[in-house]
Structure formats: structure tokens, C-alpha cells
C-alpha positions as CSV (number, residue, x, y, z in Angstrom):
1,X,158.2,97.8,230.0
2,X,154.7,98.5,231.1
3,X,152.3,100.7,229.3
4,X,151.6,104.5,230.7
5,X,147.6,104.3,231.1
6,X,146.6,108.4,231.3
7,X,145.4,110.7,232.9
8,X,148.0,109.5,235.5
9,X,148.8,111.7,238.9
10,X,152.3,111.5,240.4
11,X,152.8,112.0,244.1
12,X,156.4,112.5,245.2
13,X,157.2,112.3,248.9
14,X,160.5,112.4,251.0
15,X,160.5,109.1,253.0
16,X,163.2,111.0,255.5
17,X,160.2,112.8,256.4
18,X,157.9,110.1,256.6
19,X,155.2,110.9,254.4
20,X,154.5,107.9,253.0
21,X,151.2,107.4,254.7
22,X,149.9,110.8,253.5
23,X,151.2,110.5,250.1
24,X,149.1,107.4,250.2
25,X,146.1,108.7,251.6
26,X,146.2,111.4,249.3
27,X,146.1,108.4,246.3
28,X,143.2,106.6,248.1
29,X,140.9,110.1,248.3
30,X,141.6,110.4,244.5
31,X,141.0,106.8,243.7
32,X,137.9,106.9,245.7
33,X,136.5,110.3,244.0
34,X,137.6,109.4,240.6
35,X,137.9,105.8,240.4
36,X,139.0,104.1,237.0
37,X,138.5,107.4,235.4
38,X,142.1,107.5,236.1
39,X,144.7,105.7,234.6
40,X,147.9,105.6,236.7
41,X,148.1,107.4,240.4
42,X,151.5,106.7,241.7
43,X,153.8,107.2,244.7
44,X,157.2,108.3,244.2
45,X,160.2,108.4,246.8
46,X,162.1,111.7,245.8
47,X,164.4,114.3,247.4
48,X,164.8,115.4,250.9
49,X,161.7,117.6,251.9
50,X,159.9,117.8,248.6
51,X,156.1,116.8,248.6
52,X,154.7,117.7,245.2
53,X,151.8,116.4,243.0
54,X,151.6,116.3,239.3
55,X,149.2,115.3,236.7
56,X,149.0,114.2,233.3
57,X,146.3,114.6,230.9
58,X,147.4,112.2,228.3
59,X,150.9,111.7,226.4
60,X,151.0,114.3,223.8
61,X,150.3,117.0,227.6
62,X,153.3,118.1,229.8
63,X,152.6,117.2,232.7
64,X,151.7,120.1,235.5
65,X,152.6,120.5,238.8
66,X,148.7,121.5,240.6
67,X,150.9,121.0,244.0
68,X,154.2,121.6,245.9
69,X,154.6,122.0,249.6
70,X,157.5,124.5,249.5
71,X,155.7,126.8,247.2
72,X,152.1,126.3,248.2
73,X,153.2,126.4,252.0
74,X,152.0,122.9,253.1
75,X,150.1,120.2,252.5
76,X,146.5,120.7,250.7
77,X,143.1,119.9,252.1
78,X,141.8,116.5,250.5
79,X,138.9,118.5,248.5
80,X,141.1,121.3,247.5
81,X,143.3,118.5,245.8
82,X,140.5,117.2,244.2
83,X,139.1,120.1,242.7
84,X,142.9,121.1,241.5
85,X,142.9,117.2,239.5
86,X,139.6,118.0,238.6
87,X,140.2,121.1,236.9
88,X,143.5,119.8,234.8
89,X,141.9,116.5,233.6
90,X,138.0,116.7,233.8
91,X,136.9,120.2,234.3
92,X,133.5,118.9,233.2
93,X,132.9,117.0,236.1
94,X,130.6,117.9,239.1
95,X,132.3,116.6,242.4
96,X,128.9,116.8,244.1
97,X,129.6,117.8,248.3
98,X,133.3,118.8,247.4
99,X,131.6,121.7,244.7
100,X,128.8,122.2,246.9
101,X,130.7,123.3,250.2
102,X,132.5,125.4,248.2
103,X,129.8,127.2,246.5
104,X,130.4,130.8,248.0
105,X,134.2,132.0,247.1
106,X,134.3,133.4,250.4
107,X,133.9,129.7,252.2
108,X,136.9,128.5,249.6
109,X,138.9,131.6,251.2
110,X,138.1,130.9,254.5
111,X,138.9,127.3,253.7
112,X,142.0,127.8,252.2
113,X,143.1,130.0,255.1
114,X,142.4,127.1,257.5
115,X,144.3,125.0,255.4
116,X,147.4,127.3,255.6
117,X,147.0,127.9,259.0
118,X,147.3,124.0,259.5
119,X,150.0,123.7,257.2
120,X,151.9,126.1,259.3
121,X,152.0,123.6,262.1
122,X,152.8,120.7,260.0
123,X,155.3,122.1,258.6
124,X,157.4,122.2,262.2
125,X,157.5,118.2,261.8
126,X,159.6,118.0,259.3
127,X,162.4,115.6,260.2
128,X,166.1,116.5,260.9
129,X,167.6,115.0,258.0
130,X,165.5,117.1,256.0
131,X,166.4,120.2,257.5
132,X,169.8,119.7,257.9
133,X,170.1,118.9,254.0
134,X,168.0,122.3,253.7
135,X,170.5,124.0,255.1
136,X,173.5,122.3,253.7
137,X,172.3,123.7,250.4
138,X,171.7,127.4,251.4
């Protein structure tokens, strides 16, 4: 069995759904910002619906959830993702024009709304399977 390298992010995406290609862009955005600083980023197939991030600081942390669609209401912006890894495994680190744009709490705010707002339309492409299995369970 292959060593765990840490700090290592786990993305886990419904294929139903077909997010596979944003659960992968999401890795290359944090591979690109942090580089080898990282030790493992990796891609998960997991349940019906569920789109959830989680990061782990080394192997004596838990690791911690810093996103889930169903209780963060969509998908995150690529630099609020950032700043959320950022803050659980180097919360030293300057990330330069992420930080910068969101000098003035009121632009994160504003940004965040935005975020939600276009959440709020992906949200309606979720695929059938998905919400039948939703609503099996309810």
C-alpha cells in the first residue's frame, strides 16, 4: 500500500451528476496556487448528489470538511476555496491577487453573495438520478 504524503485535500463528487470535470478543475486551481506544498489532492467518486471537500493537515489532524454543496448551498468560487485550504493548512501564507481582491470585507460579502447567487442556478442541473434518490430517502 502507498504512503499518505500530507497536507492532502479530498474532493468527492457524484459522477451521476457529472462533476467530474469541476472536481478536477477545482484540483488543478489548488495545484496551481499551492503546488508541491501539498502532498496528496485527490478525486473521489462518492454518493448520489454529494460534492464535498476535505483537508488534512497531517496524520495525527482529523481531517475537516472546509466544503459541502448541500450545506454551503453550491459550489465555491475558485478563490474562496483557496483561501478556505489556506486557512486550515498554511494560514501563514499570502495568496497574493486572491488576498488582495478581498481586502475590504465588504468586496468578500459582495463576492460571496455572487457566488450564492450563481450556485442557485447550478444547482437546478443536478441530474435525475440524483434527485430521484433524494427523494427516495425523504
Amino acid at each position: 500500500m502507498s504512503q499518505v504524503i500530507y497536507p492532502r485535500v479530498t474532493i468527492k463528487f457524484c459522477t451521476k451528476c457529472k462533476w467530474n470535470l469541476r472536481a478536477a478543475w477545482y484540483l488543478q486551481e489548488l495545484l496551481s496556487t499551492f503546488g508541491e506544498k501539498l502532498g496528496e489532492v485527490s478525486l473521489i467518486p462518492f454518493e448520489s448528489g454529494v460534492f464535498r471537500v476535505e483537508v488534512q493537515k497531517d496524520q495525527s489532524s482529523p481531517s475537516v470538511q472546509i466544503w459541502d454543496r448541500k450545506e454551503n448551498d453550491g459550489f465555491p468560487d475558485s478563490k474562496i476555496l483557496k483561501q478556505k485550504v489556506r486557512n486550515e493548512v498554511f494560514p501563514e501564507e499570502v495568496l497574493g491577487h486572491v488576498d488582495k481582491s478581498n481586502k475590504n470585507e465588504g468586496k468578500l460579502i459582495a463576492e460571496e453573495k455572487k457566488t450564492e447567487d450563481d450556485n442557485d442556478n447550478n444547482n437546478q442541473n443536478e441530474c435525475v438520478e440524483c434527485n430521484e434518490a433524494a427523494n427516495e430517502q425523504q
